[in-house]
C-alpha positions, 0 to 999 in steps of 0.5 A: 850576548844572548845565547842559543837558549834565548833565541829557541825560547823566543821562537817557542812563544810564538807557538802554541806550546806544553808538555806532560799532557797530551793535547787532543788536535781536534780539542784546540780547533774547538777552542775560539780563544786559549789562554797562553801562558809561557815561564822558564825558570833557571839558576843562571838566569838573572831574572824570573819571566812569564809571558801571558797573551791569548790565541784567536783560532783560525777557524774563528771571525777575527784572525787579524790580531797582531801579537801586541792586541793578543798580550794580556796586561793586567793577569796576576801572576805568581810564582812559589816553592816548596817552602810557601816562598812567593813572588808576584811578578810586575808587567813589563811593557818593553818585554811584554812579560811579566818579570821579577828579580831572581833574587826575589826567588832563588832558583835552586837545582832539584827543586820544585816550583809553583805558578799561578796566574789570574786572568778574568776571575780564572786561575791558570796553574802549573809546577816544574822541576829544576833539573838537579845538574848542568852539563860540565865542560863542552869542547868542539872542533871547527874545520872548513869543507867543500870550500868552492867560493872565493867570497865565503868559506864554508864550516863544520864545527862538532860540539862535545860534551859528557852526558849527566850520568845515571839520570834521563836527560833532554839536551839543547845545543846551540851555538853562534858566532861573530861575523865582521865585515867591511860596510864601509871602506875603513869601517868594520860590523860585527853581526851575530849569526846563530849556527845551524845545527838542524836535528842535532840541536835535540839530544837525549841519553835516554835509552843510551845513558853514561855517554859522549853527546855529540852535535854538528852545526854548520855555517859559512863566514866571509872568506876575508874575515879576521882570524881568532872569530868568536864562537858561543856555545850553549848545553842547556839541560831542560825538563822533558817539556821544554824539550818536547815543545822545543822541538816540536816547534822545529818540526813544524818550521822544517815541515811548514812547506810539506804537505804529506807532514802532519804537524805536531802538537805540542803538549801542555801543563798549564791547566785551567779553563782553556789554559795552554802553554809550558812552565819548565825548569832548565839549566844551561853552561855556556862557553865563548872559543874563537876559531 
């Protein structure tokens, strides 16, 4: 099952994205082609992940591109540590990224990572931090409200768990859960839906440290589901960068209609010439309930 995380690192590529550097608007409007570069590194992942694709401004001749002509094939890519370890990551057709294998280069809490990626003749550069702690045990409550539909049942679930103490944090909850329903008379499809939790997916304890975090979400189920339905839930941990792209990245979606909403920009720590994107560390817990 691919948790909240996956789906909001998704969503974020398709984005121009960073952190640590402010990016000036009127500089990416300038720019007829960046050069994207996007990795996440964490100890719970199976697998190392860079993706590499360039950016057509709005602004220049040829807006036509589909996401597939903008991939860069043939970047070199690599990722090292600390200790002058490196790994060189292989493009992958079916994710149209650049993978290698976690054990290639263990990821370990609180270390510093280095990436560095070649695209005709220039070279893309950025580093990030393992946060050094991951959330412990999450608990969470669902309960139905405003249940005015014989065909769906409408629910609130509230999602807690301590805040990593004495240390500025930046928090990604998420959530989904099972749905099953009859497509068939005696058949039954068990579809996964991520659970809206709005704003609340963002938490910090900056300002308010040693606390309770606290998120609610809301989704609805079929009023004849099955009961003991499966939930996931998913605390990530991020860098200060995968936050702040994540979330801007919501901003600009929520805000998309809005035309007295200027749109955030989101930051970058990708340098080189034209270079934008994020390079973040984070680490995630998850859990599996049922209600």
């Amino acid at each position: 099952m691919k948790q909240y995380i996956k789906l909001t690192l998704i969503a974020i590529l398709i984005c121009l994205q960073g952190c640590e550097t402010s990016v000036d608007k009127t500089d990416l409007l300038d720019q007829e082609e960046l050069i994207i570069i996007n990795g996440y590194l964490s100890p719970q992942e199976s697998k190392l992940q860079v993706y590499v694709s360039k950016s057509k401004s709005i602004f220049g001749e040829d807006i036509s591109n589909s996401a597939d002509d903008l991939v860069i094939v043939n970047a070199l890519v690599t990722i090292s540590d600390e200790d002058d370890n490196e790994v060189m990551l292989s493009y992958i057709e079916e994710s149209s990224s650049y993978e290698a294998a976690a054990a290639d280069m263990k990821i370990i809490p609180g270390k510093k990572y280095f990436l560095a990626v070649v695209v005709n003749d220039e070279t893309y550069k950025a580093s990030c931090t393992i946060p050094k702690e991951k959330v412990g045990a999450i608990g969470y409550v669902v309960e139905e409200f405003n249940d005015k539909d014989d065909r769906n049942k409408n629910r609130r679930i509230k999602v807690t768990f301590d805040d990593i103490k004495n240390v500025d944090n930046y928090y990604v909850i998420g959530a989904d859960i099972t749905i099953e329903f009859n497509v068939l008379e005696d058949e039954n499809t068990t579809i996964l839906e991520a659970i809206d939790f709005d704003n609340d997916a963002f938490a910090t304890d900056v300002n308010r440290t040693n606390t309770i975090i606290t998120a609610e979400g809301f989704f609805s189920t079929f009023s004849n589901s099955p009961p003991d339905q499966s939930v996931f839930i998913n605390v990530t941990n991020t860098e200060k960068i995968l936050f702040d792209a994540l979330k801007a990245t919501y901003l600009n979606d929520f805000n998309n209609s809005n035309p007295f909403v200027e749109p955030v920009i989101l930051p970058s720590n990708i340098s080189g010439k034209n270079g934008f994107g994020v390079f973040a560390g984070y680490q995630s817990y998850k859990i599996q309930g049922s209600f």
